[in-house]
VMD Tcl script that draws the C-alpha trace (Angstrom):
set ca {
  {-33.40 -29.29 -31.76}
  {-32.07 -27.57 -28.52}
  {-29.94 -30.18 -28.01}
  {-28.67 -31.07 -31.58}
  {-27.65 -27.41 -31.86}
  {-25.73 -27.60 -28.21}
  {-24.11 -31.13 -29.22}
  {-22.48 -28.94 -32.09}
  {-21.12 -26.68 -30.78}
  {-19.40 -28.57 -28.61}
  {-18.00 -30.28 -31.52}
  {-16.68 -26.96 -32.82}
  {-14.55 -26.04 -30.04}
  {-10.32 -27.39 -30.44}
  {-9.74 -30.14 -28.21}
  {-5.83 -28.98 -26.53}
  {-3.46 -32.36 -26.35}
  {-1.15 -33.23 -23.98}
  {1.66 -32.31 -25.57}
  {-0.17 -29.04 -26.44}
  {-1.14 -28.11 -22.99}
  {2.59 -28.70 -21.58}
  {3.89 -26.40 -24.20}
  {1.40 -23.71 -23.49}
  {1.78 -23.99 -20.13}
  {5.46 -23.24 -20.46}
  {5.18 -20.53 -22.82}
  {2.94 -18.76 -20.33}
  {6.18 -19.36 -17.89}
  {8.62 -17.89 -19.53}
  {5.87 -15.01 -20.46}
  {6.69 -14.85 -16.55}
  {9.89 -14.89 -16.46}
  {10.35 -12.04 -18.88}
  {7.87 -10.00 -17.08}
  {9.54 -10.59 -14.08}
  {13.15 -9.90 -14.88}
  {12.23 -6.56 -17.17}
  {10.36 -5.18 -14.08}
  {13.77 -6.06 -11.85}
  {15.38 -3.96 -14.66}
  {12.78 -1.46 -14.44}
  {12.71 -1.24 -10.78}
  {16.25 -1.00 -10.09}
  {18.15 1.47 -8.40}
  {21.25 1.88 -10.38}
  {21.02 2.98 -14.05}
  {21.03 0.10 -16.91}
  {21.47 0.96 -19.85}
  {21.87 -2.03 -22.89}
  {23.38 -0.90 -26.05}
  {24.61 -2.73 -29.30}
  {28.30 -3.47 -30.02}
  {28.93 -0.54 -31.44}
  {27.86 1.17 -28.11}
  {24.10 2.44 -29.17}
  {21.78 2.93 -27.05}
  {18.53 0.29 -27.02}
  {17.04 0.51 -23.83}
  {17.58 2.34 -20.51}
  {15.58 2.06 -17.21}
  {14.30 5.02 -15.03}
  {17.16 4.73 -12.99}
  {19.17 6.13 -16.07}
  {16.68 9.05 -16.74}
  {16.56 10.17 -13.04}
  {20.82 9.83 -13.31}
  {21.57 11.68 -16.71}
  {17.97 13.71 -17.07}
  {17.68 12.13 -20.59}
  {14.41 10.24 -21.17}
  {14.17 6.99 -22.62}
  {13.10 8.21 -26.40}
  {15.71 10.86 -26.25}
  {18.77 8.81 -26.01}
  {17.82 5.56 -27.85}
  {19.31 4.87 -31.24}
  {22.19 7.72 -29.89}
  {25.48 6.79 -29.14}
  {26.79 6.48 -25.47}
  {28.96 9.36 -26.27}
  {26.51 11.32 -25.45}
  {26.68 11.70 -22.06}
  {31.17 12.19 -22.70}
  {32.51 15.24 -20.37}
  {35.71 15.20 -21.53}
  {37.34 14.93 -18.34}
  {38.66 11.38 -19.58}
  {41.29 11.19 -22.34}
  {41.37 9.47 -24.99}
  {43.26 6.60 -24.13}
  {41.01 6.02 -21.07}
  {37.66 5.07 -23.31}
  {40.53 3.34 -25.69}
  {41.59 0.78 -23.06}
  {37.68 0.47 -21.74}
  {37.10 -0.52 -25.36}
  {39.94 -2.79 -25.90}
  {38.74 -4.65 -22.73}
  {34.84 -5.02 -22.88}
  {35.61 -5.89 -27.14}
  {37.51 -8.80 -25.67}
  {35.04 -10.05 -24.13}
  {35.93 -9.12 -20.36}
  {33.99 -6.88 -17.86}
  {35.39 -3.49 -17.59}
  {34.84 -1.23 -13.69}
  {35.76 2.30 -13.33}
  {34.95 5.59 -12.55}
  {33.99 7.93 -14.72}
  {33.22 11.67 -14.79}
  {30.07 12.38 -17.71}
  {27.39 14.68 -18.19}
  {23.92 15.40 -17.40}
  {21.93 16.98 -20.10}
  {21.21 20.04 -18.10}
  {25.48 20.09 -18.25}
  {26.06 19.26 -15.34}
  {29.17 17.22 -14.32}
  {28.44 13.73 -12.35}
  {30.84 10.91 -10.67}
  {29.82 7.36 -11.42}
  {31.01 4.15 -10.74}
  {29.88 1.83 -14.05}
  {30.38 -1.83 -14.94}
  {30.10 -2.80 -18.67}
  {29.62 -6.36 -19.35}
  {29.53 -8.10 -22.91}
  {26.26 -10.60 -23.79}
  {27.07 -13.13 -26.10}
  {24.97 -15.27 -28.95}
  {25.08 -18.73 -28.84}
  {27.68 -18.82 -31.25}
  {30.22 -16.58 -28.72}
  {29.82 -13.52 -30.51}
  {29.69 -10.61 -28.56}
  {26.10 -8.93 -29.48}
  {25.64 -6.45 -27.04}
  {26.92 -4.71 -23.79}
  {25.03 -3.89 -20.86}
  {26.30 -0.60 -18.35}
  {25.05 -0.28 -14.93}
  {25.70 2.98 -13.07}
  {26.41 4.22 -9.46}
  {25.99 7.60 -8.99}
  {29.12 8.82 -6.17}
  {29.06 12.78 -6.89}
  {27.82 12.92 -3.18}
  {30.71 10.70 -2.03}
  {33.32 12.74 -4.29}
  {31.80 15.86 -3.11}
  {32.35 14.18 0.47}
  {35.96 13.69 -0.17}
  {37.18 16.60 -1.48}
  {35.84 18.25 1.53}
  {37.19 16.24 3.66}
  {40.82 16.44 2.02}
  {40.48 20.30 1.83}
  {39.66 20.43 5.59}
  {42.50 18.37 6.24}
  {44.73 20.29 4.07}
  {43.51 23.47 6.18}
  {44.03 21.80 9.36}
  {46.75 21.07 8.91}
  {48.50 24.27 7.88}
  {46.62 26.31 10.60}
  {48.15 23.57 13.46}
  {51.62 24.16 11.73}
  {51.72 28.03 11.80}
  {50.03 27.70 15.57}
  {53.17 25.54 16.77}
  {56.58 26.98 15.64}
  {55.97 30.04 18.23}
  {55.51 27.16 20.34}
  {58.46 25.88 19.30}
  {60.56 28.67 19.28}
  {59.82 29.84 22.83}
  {60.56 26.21 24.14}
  {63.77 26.30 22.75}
  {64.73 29.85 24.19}
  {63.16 28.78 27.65}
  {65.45 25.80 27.82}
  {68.60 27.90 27.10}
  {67.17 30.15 29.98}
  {65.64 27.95 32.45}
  {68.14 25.64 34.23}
  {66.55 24.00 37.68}
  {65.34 20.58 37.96}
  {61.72 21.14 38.37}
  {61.98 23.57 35.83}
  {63.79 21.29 32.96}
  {61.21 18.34 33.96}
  {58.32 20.59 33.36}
  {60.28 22.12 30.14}
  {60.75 18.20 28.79}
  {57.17 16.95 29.26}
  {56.51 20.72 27.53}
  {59.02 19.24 24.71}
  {57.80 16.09 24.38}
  {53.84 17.06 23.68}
  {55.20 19.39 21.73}
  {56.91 16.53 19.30}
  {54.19 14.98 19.49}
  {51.88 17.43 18.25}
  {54.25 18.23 15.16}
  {54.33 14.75 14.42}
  {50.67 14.46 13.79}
  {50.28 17.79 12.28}
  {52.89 16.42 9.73}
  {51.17 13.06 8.97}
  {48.16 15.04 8.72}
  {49.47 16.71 5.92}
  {51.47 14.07 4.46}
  {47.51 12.25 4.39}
  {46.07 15.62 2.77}
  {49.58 15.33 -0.22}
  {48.38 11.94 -0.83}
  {44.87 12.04 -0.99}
  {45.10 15.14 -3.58}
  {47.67 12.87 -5.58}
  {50.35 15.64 -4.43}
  {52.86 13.34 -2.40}
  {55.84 13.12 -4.60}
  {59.01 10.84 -3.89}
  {62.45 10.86 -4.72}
  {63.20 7.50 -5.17}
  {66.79 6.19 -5.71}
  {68.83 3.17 -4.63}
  {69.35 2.87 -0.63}
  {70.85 0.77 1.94}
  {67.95 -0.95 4.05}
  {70.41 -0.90 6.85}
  {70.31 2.81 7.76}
  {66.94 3.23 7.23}
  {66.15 0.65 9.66}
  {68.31 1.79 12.13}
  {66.93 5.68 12.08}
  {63.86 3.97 12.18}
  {64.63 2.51 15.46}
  {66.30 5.30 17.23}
  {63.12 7.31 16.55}
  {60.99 5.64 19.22}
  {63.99 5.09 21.59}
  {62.36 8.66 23.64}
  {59.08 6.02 23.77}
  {60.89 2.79 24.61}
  {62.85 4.05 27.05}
  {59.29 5.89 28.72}
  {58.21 2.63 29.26}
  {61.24 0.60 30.35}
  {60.40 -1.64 26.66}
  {62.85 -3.49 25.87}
  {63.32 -3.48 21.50}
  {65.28 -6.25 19.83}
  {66.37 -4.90 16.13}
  {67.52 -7.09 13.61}
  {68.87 -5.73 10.39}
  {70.33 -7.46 7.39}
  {74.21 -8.48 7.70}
  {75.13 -7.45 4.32}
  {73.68 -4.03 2.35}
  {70.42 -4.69 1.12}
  {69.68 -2.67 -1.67}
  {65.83 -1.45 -2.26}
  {64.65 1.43 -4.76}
  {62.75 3.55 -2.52}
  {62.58 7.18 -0.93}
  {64.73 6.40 2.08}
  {62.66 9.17 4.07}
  {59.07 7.49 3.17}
  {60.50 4.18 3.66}
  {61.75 5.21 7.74}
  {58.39 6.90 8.42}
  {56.31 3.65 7.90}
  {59.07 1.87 9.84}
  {58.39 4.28 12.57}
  {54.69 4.39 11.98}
  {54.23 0.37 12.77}
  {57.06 0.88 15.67}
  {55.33 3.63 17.35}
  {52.21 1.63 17.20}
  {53.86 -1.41 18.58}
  {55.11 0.68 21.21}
  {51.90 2.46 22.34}
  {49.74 -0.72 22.06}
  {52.70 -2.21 24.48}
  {52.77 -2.37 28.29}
  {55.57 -1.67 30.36}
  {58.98 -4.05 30.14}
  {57.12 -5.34 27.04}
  {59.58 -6.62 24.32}
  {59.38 -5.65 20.67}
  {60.56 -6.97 17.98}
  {61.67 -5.20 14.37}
  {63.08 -7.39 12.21}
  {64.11 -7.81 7.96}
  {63.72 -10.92 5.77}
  {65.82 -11.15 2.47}
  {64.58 -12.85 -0.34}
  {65.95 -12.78 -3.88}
  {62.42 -11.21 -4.43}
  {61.05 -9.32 -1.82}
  {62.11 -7.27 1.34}
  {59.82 -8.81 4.35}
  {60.39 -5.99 7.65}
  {58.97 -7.86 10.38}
  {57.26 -5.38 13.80}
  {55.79 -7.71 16.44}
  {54.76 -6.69 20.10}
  {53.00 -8.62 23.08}
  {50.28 -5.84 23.28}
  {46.53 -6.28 24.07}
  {46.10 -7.67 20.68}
  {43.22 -6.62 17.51}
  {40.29 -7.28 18.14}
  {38.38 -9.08 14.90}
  {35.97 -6.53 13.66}
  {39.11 -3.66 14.24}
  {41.04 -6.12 12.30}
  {38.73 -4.86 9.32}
  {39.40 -1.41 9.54}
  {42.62 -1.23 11.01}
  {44.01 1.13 8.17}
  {40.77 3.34 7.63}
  {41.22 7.05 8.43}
  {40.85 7.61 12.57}
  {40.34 4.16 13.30}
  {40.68 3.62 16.85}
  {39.39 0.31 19.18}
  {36.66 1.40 21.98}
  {38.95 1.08 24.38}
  {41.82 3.53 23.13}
  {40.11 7.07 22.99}
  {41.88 8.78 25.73}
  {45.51 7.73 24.04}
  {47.40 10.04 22.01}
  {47.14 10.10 18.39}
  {44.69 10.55 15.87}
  {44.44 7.41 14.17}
  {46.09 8.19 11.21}
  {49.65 6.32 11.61}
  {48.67 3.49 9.84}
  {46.55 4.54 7.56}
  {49.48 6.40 6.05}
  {52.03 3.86 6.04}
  {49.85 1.50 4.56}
  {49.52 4.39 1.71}
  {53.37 5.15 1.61}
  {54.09 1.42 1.52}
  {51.63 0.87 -1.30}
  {53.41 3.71 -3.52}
  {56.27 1.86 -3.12}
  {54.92 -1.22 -4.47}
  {54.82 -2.78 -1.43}
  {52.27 -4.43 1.06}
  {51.67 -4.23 4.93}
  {49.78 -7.19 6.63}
  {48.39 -7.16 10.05}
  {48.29 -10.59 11.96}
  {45.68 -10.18 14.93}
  {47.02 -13.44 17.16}
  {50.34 -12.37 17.90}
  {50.21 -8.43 17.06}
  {52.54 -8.91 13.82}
  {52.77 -6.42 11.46}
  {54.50 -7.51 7.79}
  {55.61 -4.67 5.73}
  {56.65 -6.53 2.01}
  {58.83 -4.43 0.01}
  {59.46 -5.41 -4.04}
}
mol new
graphics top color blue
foreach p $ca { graphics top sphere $p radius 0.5 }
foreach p [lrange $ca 0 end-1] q [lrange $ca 1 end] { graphics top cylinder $p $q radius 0.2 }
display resetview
């Protein structure tokens, strides 16, 4: 009887087919998969939020709670609005609309708020999901919190700003008692010490002046007065600028300017200090006797100014940073200058619409003008 009773209930139990052990077998896999990327979600360090395409909220991650201070239940089924500052206008969120609607990823800063009140910086990228018919369906956000590196900034511009004035009011009595002790002071040994006095000195108010020309730009205060110029002039001032610094080293510069007017919209002052900028660099960087070269290309298009020297050459990893903030090779710290030329005539030539392109090989500098 044992065994009769045993025999059915072995009889009772489903027998799985092939075909139904594959597919269970693959449903457990993609049970996987799900788990797997929902706890990437989960787990990740930036905030993710995944709304509807109307731009409600259906599911954030802890990232987004430790961000914004909103738990998960409090902001679900609410508009992304809710976390709006008002520090961006309306046509900001207009265009971010207009682009993640037609179906392309939208990346930008924005300025929201906590829900403690608090203002944050954060760097988001919104991209659409679509159906399998094409239809956008939802958009998903993921956030970068940079308050610390805004907070960073601003400091740093402020500093600069400061710096800059307190170097400015420190020199002019400099200034003004060189000048009276040249008038004064008329032996050799006296005018030699008076000229290297003189020449530190123009140094010095040279990089107090492109540190504050960096501090205008960073705080969006540099403002030019752009009109239509002669390239010719500009050039030329340009060049006799470093003549004091050619002439120090017995360099020998070849200048070749446009034959007939070339006429550029730019501010002619702006346009001469990144000129002088790349020239003084060519010129430091530069042994003795060394030639350089400043040069202009015309093109129905484009203005190409051309600054090449035989120097020591860029390194490959300076190469990458040659236009950060006081970016200076190993080898250069006990030269003068801050590291700030051409950081700021990168930035002046970029207002301008314009381009500048180092070439490591043969130390040539290409400054493209529109």
């Amino acid at each position: 009887m044992k065994k009769i009773k045993q025999q059915k209930e072995k009889e009772k139990k489903p027998k799985l087919k092939t075909g139904e052990l594959s597919s269970s077998a693959e449903l457990k896999k993609a049970q996987e998969q799900i788990l797997l990327k929902t706890s990437a979600l989960m787990a990740a360090a930036n905030g993710i939020v995944i709304t509807d395409k109307n731009g409600f909220i259906q599911w954030v991650n802890p990232a987004f709670t430790r961000l914004t201070g909103y738990e998960a239940d409090e902001v679900i089924g609410q508009h992304t609005r809710i976390l709006k500052s008002g520090r961006q206008n309306d046509e900001y969120y207009k265009k971010l609309w207009e682009t993640i609607r037609a179906g392309e990823v939208w990346r930008g800063e924005l300025v929201n708020k906590k829900k403690n009140g608090t203002f944050y910086n954060e760097v988001e990228t919104i991209t659409p999901v679509k159906n399998a018919d094409g239809e956008i369906t939802h958009f998903i956000a993921i956030k970068s919190d940079i308050t610390e590196k805004k907070n960073h900034e601003e400091r740093r511009r402020n500093f600069l700003a400061a710096l800059g004035h307190e170097l400015r009011n420190t020199l002019a009595p400099i200034s003004l008692w060189l000048e009276l002790m040249e008038y004064k002071f008329n032996d050799e040994e006296s005018r030699t010490a008076l000229g290297i006095i003189s020449h530190q000195t123009a140094n010095m108010k040279r990089l107090i002046n492109d540190l504050m020309d960096v501090s205008r730009l960073e705080n969006g205060k540099m403002e030019l007065d752009k009109k239509e110029v002669d390239l010719y002039p500009i050039m030329e001032k340009a060049a006799q600028s470093i003549l004091p610094s050619i002439k120090k080293k017995e360099q020998k510069l070849e200048v070749l300017t446009p034959r007939k007017p070339v006429v550029i919209f730019a501010d002619a002052l702006r346009i001469e200090q990144v000129f002088t900028n790349l020239l003084q660099n060519a010129s430091k960087y530069s042994g003795n006797y060394s030639p350089i070269f400043f040069g202009a290309e015309i093109s129905p298009s484009e203005v190409l100014i051309k600054v090449k020297d035989s120097g020591m050459g860029i390194s490959p990893r300076m190469l990458e940073r040659i236009f950060d903030m006081f970016a200076r090779e190993a080898s250069d710290k006990g030269s003068e200058g801050l590291g700030i030329g051409l950081h700021l005539a990168r930035e002046l030539a970029h207002l301008h619409g314009g381009e500048i392109t180092p070439r490591a090989k043969d130390r040539e500098r290409e400054v493209s003008l529109l």
